[in-house]
C-alpha positions as CSV (number, residue, x, y, z in Angstrom):
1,X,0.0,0.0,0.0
2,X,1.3,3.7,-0.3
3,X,0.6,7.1,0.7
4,X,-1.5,8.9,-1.6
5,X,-1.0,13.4,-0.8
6,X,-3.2,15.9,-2.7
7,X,-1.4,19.2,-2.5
8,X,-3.1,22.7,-1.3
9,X,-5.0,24.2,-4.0
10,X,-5.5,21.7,-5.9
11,X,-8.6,19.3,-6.7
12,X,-8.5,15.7,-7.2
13,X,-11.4,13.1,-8.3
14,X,-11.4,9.2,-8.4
15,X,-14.0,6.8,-9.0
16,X,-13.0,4.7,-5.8
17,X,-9.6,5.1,-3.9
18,X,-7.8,2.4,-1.7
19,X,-4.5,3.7,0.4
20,X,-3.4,2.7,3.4
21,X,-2.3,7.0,4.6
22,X,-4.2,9.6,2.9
23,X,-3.2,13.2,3.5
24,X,-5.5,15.3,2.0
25,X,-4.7,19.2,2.4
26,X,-6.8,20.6,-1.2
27,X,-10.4,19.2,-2.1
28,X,-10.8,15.1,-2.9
29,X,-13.5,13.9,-4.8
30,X,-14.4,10.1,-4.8
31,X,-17.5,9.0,-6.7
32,X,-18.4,6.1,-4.5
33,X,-15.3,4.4,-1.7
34,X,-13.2,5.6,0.1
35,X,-11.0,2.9,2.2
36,X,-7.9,3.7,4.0
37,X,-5.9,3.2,7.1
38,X,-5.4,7.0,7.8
39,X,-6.6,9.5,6.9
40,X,-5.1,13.4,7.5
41,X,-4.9,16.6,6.1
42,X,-6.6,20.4,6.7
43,X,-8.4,20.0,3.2
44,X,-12.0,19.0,2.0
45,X,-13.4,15.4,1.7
46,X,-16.2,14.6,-0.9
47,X,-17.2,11.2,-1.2
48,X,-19.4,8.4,-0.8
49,X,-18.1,5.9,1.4
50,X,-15.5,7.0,3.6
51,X,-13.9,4.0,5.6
52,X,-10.8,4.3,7.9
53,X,-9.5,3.3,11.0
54,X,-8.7,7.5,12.0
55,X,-9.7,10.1,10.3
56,X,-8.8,14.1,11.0
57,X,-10.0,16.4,8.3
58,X,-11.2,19.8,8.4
59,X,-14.2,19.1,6.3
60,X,-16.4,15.7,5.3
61,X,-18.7,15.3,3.4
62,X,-20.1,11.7,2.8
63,X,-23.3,9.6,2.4
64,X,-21.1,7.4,5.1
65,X,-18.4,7.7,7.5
66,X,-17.6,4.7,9.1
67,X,-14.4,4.5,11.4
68,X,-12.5,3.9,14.8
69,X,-11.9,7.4,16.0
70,X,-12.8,10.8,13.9
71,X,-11.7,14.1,14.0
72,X,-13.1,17.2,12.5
73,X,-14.4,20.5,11.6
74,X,-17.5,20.1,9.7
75,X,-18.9,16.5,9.3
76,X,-21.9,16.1,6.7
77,X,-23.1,12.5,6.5
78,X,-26.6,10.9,6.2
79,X,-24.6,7.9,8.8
80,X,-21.7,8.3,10.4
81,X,-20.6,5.3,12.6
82,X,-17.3,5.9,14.9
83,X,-16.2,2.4,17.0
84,X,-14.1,4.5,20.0
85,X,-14.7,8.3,19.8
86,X,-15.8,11.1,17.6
87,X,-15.0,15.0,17.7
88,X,-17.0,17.5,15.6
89,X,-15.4,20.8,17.0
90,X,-17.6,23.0,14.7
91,X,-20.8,21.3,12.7
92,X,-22.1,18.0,12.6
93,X,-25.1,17.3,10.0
94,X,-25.9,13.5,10.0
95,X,-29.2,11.5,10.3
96,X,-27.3,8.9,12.1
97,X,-24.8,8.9,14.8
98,X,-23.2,5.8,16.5
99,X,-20.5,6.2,19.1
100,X,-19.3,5.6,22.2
101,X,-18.3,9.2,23.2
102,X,-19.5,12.3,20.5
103,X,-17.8,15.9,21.0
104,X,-19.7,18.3,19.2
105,X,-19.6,21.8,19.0
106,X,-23.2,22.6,17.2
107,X,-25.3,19.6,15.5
108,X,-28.4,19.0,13.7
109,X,-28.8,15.2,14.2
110,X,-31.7,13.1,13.7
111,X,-30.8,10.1,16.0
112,X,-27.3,10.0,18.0
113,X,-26.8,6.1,19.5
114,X,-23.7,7.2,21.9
115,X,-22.8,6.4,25.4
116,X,-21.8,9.9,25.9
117,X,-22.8,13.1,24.6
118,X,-19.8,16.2,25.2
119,X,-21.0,19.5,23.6
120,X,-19.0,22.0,23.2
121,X,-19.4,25.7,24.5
122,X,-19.7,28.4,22.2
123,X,-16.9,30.4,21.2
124,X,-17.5,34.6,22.4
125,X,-16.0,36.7,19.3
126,X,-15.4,40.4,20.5
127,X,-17.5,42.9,17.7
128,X,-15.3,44.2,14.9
129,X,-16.3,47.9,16.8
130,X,-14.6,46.8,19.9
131,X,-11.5,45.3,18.4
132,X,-11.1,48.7,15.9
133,X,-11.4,50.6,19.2
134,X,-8.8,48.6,21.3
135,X,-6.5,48.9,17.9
136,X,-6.9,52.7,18.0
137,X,-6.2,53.0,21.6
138,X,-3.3,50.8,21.8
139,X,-1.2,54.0,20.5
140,X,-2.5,56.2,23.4
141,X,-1.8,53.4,25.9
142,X,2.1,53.0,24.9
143,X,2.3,56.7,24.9
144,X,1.1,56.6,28.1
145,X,3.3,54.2,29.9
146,X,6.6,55.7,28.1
147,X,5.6,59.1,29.5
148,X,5.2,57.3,33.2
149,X,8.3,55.5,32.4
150,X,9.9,58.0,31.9
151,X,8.9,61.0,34.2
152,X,8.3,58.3,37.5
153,X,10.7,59.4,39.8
154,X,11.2,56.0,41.9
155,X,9.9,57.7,45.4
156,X,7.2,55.6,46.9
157,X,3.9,57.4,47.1
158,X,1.3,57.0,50.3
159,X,3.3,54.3,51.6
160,X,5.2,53.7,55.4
161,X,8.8,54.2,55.7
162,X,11.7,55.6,57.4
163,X,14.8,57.0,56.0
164,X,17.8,55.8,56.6
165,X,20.5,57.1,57.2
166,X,23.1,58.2,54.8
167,X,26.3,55.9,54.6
168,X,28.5,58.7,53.3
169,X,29.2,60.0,56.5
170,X,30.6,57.1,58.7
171,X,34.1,56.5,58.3
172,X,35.6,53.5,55.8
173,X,36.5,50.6,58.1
């Protein structure tokens, strides 16, 4: 067997595809199977049968995904069937899901057979207004310190002490 890699940018169809490592980082296209040992890659996945024993893509999209542990993006598959674990960290579309532990982030499901169910919070994004705001007072704010920086004069302010005295005086032993 041999390890089949489809380069960034570019788009690659079969009619069926067996490999034992598959490293897809552009778009695959496979008419109807997919079979191999691995499969890698931050690229897209179209096919029809996807089978593998782990599989980490950014994006699926299958009439099947059967396989030991998945990794992922976006999943979309009418069935998906994972034997130990699946993560969906952003989307998960399927009629059928069949694990022992599912981490999803959001997911429109129609029937999820799992042992365990982990969903994922939602991710806060600050509004474009704030982050322009904090961008054009980031200037200000490094003024600000320099000027402090450089005009602080070391005393301590409002705090407790007592001066000591000066060592200039006493004679060198």
């Amino acid at each position: 067997m041999k390890t089949i890699c489809i380069p960034k940018g570019r788009t690659v169809a079969y009619d069926t595809l067996e490999t034992e490592h598959l490293v897809v980082n552009g778009c695959l296209k496979v008419a109807h199977g997919l079979k191999a040992q691995t499969i890698t890659g931050s690229g897209v996945i179209l096919a029809g049968t996807i089978s593998a024993d782990g599989i980490r893509a950014r994006e699926i999209e299958a009439a099947a995904v059967y396989c030991l542990r998945l990794n992922a993006k976006r999943v979309q598959a009418a069935e998906v069937m994972a034997s130990e674990s699946a993560v969906v960290s952003c989307y998960l579309c399927a009629d059928y899901v069949a694990t022992t532990r599912l981490t999803v982030g959001l997911y429109e499901v129609g029937e999820i057979d799992a042992a365990e169910v982990v969903n994922l919070p939602p991710v806060k994004r600050v509004h474009s207004f704030w982050m322009l705001l904090a961008t054009l007072l980031r200037p200000f704010q490094v003024a600000l310190s320099l000027l402090r920086s450089v005009f602080c004069t070391g005393e301590v302010m409002d705090a407790e002490y007592q001066q000591m005295p000066d060592d200039s005086s006493r004679p060198a032993a």
